[in-house]
C-alpha positions, 0 to 999 in steps of 0.5 A, spaced: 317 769 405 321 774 401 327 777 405 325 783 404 318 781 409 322 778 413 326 785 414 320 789 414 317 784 419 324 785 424 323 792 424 316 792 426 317 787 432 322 792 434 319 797 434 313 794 438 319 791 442 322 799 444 315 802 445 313 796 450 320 797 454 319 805 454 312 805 457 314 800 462 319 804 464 316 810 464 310 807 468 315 806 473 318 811 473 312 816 474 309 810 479 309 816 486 305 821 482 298 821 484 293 823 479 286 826 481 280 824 478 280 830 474 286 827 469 282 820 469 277 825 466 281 829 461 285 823 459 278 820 457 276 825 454 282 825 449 282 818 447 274 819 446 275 824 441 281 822 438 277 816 436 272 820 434 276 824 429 280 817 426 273 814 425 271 820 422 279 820 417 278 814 416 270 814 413 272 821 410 277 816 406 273 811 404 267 815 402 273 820 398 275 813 394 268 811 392 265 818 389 271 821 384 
């Protein structure tokens, strides 16, 4: 490998690292909260249609590439 993926390879695992360690942190930090079923349902929802739409982006991309 070039030292340039090498770099790039460094900074990506970092930046995995970082949002690991912050998730963790928030996690226990906001552990004591109690959350409804209602949130539960809401959360999903979110993460449901926020799939739904980058599947859409992502086709749209494809589709824009094949027909110019």
């Amino acid at each position: 490998m070039k030292a340039g993926n090498w770099i790039i390879l460094a900074a990506l695992l970092g930046m995995l690292s970082a949002t690991i360690w912050i998730g963790y942190d928030m996690w226990m930090t906001t552990s004591d909260i109690a959350v409804s079923e209602n949130d539960y349902i809401a959360m999903g929802i979110g993460a449901a249609l926020s799939l739904l739409i980058s599947c859409g982006l992502i086709a749209l991309l494809f589709y824009s590439s094949r027909h110019e």
